[in-house]
GUMARKOL-755129 format. One record per atom (N, C-alpha, C): residue in three letters; chain; atom name; z, x, y. Coordinates in Angstrom, 1 decimal, decimal comma. Last residue first. Layout:
// residues N
<atom "ALA" "A" "CA" <Z X Y>>
...
END
This chain:
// residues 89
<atom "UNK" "A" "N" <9,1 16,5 -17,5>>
<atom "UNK" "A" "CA" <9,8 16,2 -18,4>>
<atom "UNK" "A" "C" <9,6 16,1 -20,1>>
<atom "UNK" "A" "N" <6,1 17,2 -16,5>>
<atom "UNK" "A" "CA" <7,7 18,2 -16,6>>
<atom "UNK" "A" "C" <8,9 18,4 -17,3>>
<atom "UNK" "A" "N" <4,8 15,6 -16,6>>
<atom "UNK" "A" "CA" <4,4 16,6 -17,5>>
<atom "UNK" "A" "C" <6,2 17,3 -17,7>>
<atom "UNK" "A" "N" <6,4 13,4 -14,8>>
<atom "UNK" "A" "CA" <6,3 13,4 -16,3>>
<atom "UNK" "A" "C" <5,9 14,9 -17,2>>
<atom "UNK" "A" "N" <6,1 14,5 -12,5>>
<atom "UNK" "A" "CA" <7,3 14,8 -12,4>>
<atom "UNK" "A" "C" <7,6 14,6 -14,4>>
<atom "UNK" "A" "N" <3,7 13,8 -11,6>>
<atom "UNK" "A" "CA" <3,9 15,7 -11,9>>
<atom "UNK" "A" "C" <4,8 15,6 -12,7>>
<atom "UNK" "A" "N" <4,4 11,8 -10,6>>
<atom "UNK" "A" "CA" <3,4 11,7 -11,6>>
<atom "UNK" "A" "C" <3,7 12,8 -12,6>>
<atom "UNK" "A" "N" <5,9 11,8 -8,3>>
<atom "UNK" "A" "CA" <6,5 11,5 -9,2>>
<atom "UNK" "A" "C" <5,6 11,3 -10,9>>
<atom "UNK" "A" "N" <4,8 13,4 -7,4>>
<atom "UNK" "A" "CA" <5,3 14,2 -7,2>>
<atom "UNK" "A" "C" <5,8 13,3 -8,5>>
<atom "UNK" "A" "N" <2,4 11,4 -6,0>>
<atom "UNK" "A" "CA" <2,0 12,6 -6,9>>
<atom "UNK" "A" "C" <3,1 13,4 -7,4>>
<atom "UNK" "A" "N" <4,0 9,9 -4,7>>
<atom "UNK" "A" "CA" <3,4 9,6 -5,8>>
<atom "UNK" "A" "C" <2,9 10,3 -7,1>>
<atom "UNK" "A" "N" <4,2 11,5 -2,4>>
<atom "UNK" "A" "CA" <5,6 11,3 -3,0>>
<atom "UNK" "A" "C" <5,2 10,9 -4,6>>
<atom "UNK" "A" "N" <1,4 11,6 -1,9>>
<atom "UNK" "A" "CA" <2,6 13,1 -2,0>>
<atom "UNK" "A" "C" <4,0 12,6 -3,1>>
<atom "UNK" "A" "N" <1,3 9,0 -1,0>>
<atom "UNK" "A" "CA" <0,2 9,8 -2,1>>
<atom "UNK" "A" "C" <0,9 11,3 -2,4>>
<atom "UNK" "A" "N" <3,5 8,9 1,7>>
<atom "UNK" "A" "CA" <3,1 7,8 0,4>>
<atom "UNK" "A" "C" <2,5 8,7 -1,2>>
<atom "UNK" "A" "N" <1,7 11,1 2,9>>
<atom "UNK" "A" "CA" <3,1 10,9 2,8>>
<atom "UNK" "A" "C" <3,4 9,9 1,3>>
<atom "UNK" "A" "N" <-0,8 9,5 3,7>>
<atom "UNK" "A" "CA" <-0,3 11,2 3,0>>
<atom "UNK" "A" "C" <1,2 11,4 2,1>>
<atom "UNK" "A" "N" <0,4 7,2 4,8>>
<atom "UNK" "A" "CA" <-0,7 7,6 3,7>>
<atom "UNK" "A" "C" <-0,8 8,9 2,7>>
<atom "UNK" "A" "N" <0,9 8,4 7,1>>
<atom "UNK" "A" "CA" <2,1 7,4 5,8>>
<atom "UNK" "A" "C" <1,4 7,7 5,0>>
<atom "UNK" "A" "N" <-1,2 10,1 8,8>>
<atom "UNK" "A" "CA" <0,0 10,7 7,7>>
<atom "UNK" "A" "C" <1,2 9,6 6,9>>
<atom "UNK" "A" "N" <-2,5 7,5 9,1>>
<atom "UNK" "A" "CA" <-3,1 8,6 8,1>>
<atom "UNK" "A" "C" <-2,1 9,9 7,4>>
<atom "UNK" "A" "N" <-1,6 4,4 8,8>>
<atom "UNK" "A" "CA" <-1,9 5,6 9,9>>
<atom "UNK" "A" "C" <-2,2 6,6 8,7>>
<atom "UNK" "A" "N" <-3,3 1,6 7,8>>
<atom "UNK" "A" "CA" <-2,2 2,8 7,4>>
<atom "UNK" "A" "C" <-2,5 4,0 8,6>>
<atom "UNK" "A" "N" <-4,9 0,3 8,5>>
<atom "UNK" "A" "CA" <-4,0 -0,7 8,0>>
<atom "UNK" "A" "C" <-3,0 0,2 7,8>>
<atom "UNK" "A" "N" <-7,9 1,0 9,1>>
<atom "UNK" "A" "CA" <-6,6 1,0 10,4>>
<atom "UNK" "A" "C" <-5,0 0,5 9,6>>
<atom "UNK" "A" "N" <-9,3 1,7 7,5>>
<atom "UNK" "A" "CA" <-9,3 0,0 7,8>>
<atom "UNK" "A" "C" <-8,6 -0,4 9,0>>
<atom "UNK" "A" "N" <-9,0 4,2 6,9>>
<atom "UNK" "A" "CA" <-9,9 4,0 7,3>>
<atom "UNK" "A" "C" <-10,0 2,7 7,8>>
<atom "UNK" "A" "N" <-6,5 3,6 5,5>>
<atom "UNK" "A" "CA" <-6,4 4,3 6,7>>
<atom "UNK" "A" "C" <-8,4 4,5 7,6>>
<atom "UNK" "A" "N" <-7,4 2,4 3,4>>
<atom "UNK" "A" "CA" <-6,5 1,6 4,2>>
<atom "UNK" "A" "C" <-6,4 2,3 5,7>>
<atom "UNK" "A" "N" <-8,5 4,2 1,7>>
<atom "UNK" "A" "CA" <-9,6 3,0 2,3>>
<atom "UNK" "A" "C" <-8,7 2,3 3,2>>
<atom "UNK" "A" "N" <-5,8 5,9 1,2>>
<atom "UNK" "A" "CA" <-6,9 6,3 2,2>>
<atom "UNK" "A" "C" <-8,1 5,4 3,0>>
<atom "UNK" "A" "N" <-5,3 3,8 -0,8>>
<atom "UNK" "A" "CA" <-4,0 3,9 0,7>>
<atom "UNK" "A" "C" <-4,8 4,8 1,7>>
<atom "UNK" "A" "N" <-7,3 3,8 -2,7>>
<atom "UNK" "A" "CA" <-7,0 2,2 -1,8>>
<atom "UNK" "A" "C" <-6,1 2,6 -0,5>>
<atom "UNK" "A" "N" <-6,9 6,7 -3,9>>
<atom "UNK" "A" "CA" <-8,2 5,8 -3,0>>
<atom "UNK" "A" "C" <-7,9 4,6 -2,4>>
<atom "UNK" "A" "N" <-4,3 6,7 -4,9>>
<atom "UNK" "A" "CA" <-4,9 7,8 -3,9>>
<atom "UNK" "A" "C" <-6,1 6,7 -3,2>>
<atom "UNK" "A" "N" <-4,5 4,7 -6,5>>
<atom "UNK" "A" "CA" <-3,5 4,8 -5,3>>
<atom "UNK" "A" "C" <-3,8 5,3 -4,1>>
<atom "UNK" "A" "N" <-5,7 4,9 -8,4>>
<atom "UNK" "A" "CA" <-6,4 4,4 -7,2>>
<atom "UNK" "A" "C" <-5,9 3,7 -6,2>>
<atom "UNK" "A" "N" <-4,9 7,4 -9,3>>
<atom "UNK" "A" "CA" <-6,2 7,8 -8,9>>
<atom "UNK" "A" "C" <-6,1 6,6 -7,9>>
<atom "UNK" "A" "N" <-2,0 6,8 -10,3>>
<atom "UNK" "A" "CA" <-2,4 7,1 -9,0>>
<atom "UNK" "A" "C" <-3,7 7,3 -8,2>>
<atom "UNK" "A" "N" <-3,5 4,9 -12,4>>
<atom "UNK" "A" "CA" <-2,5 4,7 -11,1>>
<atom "UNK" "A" "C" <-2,5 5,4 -9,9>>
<atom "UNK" "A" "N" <-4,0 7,1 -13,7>>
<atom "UNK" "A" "CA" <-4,8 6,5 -13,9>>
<atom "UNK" "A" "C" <-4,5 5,6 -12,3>>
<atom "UNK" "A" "N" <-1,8 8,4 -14,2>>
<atom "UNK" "A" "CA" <-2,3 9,5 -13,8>>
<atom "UNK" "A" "C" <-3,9 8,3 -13,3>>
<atom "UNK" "A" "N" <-0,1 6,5 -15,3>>
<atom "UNK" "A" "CA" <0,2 6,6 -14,7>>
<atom "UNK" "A" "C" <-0,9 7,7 -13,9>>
<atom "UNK" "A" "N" <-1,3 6,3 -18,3>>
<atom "UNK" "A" "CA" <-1,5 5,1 -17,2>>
<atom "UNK" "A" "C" <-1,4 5,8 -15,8>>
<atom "UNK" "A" "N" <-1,2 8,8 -19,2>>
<atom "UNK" "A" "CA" <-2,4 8,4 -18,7>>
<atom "UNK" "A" "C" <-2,6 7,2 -17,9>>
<atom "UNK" "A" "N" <1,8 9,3 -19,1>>
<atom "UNK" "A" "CA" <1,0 10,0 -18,3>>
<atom "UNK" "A" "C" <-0,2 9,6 -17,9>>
<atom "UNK" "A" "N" <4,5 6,9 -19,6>>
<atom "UNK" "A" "CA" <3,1 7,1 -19,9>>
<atom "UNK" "A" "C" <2,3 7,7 -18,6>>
<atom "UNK" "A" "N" <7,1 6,8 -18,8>>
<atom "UNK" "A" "CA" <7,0 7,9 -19,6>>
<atom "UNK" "A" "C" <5,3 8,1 -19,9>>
<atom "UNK" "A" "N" <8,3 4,8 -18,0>>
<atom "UNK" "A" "CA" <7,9 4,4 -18,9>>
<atom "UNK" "A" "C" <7,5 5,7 -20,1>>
<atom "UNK" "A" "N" <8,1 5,3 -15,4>>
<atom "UNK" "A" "CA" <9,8 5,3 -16,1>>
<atom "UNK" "A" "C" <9,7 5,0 -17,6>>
<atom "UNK" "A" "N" <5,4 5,8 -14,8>>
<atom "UNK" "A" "CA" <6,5 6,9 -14,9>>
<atom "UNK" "A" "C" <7,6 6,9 -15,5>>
<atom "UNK" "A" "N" <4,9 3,2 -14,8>>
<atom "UNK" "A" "CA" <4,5 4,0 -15,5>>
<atom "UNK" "A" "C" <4,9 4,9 -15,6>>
<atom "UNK" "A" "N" <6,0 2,1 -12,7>>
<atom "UNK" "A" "CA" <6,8 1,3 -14,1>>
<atom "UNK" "A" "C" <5,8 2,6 -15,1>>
<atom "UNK" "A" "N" <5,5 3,8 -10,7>>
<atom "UNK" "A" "CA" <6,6 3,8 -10,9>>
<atom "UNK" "A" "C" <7,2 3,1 -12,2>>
<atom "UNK" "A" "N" <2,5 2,6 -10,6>>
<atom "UNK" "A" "CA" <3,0 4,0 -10,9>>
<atom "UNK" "A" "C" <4,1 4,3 -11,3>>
<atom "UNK" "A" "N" <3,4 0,0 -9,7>>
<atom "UNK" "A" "CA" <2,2 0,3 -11,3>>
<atom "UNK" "A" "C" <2,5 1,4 -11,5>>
<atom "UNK" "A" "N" <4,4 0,4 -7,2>>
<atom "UNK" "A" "CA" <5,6 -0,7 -8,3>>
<atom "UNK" "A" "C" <4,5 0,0 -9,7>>
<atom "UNK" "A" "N" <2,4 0,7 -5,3>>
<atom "UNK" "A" "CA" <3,4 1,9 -6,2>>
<atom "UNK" "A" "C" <4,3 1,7 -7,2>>
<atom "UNK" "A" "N" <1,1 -1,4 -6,1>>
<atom "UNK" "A" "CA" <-0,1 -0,2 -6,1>>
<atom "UNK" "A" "C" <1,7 0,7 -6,9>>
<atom "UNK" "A" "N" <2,7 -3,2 -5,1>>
<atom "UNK" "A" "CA" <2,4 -3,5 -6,2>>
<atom "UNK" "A" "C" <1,6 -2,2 -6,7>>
<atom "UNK" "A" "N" <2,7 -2,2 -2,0>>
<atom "UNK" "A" "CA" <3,9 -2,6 -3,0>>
<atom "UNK" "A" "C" <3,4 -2,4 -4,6>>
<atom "UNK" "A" "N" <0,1 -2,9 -1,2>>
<atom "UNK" "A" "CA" <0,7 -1,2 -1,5>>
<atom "UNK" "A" "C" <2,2 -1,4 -2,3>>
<atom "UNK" "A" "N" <0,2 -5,4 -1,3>>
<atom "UNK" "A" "CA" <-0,8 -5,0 -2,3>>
<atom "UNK" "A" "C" <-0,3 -3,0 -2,3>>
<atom "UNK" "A" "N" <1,8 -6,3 0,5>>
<atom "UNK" "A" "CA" <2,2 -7,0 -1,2>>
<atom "UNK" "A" "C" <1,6 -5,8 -1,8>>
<atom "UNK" "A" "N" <0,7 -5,4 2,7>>
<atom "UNK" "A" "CA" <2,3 -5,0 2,2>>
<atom "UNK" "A" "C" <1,9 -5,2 1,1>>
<atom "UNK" "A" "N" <-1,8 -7,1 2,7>>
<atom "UNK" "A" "CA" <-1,7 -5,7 2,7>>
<atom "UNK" "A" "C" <-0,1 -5,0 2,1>>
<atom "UNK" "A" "N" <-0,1 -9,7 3,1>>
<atom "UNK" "A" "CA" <-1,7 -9,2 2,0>>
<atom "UNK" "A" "C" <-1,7 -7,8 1,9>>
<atom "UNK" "A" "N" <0,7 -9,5 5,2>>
<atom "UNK" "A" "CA" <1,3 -9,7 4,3>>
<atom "UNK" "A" "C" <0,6 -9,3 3,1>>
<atom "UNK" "A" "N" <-1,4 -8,9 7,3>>
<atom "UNK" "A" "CA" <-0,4 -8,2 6,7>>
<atom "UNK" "A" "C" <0,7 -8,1 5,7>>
<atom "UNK" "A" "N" <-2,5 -11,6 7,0>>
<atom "UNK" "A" "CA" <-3,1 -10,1 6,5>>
<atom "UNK" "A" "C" <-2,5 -9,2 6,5>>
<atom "UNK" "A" "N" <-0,8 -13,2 7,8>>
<atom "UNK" "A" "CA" <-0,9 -13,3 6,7>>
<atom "UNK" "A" "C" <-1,8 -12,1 6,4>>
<atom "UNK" "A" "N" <-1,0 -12,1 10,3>>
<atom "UNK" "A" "CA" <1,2 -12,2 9,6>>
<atom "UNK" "A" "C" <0,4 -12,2 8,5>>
<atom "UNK" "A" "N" <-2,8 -12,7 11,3>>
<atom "UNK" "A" "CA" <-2,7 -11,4 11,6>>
<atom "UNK" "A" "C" <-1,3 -11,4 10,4>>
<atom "UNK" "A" "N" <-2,4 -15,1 11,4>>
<atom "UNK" "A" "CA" <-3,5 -14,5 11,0>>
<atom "UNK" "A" "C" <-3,3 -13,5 10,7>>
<atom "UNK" "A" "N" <-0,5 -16,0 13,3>>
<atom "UNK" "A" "CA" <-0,3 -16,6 12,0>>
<atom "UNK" "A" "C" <-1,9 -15,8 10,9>>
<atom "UNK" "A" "N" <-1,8 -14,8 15,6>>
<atom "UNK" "A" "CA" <-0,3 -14,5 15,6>>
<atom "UNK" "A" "C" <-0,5 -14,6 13,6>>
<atom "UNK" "A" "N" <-3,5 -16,4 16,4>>
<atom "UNK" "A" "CA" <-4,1 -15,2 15,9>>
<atom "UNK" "A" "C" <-2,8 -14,4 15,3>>
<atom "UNK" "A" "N" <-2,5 -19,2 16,8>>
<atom "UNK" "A" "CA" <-3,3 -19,0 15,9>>
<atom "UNK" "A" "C" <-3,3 -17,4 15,4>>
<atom "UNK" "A" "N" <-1,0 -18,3 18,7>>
<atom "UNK" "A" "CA" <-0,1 -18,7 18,1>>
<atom "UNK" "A" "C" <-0,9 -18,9 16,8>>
<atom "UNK" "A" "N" <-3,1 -17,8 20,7>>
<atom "UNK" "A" "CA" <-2,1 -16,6 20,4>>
<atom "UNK" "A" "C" <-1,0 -17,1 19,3>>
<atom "UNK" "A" "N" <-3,8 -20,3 21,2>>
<atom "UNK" "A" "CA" <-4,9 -19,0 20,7>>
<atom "UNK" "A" "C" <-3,9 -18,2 20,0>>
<atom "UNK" "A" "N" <-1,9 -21,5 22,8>>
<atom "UNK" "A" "CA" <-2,6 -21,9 21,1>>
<atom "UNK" "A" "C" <-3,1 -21,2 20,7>>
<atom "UNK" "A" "N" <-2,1 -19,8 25,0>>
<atom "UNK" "A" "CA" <-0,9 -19,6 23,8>>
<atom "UNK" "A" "C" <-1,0 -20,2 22,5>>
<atom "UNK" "A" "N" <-4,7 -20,4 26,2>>
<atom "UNK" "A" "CA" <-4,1 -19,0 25,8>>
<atom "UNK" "A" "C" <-2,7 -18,7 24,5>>
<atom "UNK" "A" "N" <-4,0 -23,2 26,8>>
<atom "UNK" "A" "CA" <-4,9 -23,5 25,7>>
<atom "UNK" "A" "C" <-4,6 -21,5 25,1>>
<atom "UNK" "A" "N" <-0,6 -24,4 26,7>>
<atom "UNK" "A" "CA" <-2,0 -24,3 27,5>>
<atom "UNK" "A" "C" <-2,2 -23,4 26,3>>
<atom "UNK" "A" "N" <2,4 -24,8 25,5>>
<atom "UNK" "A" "CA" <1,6 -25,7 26,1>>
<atom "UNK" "A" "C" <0,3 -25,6 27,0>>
<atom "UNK" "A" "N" <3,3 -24,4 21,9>>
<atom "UNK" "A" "CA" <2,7 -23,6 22,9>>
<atom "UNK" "A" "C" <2,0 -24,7 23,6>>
<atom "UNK" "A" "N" <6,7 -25,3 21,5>>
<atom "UNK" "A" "CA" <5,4 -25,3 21,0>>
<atom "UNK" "A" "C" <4,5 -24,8 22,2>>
END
């Protein structure tokens, strides 16, 4: 256990920081888990609906610092590809 007062700090900001990231993982998880059950599902308007605020939440994330800016791209590419990937079918 932490014995001076700098490491209770850090043992605080530690368990802060885990739970905001956790918050954040869950929430891009769940963003592309919507897309992806929409896709398999075959429905364009959910899914075209999905990505719009895919595209906007994983950009507001890179503006938050919570995403570097090419995952982000990266991420919104792959999503869009699998969006595309309905008309096609």
């Amino acid at each position: 256990m932490a014995n001076n007062k700098s490491a209770k700090k850090r043992v605080v900001q530690t368990a802060v920081r885990t739970e905001r990231n956790r918050y954040y993982k869950t929430k891009i998880k769940n963003i592309t888990r919507s897309i992806k059950e929409a896709v398999e599902a075959g429905n364009k308007e959910a899914a075209l609906e999905a990505f719009k605020v895919a595209n906007k939440e994983f950009h507001k994330f890179v503006s938050k610092g919570i995403l570097k800016k090419e995952t982000a791209s990266r991420k919104v590419s792959r999503l869009n590809k699998l969006v595309k990937g309905i008309e096609a079918a």
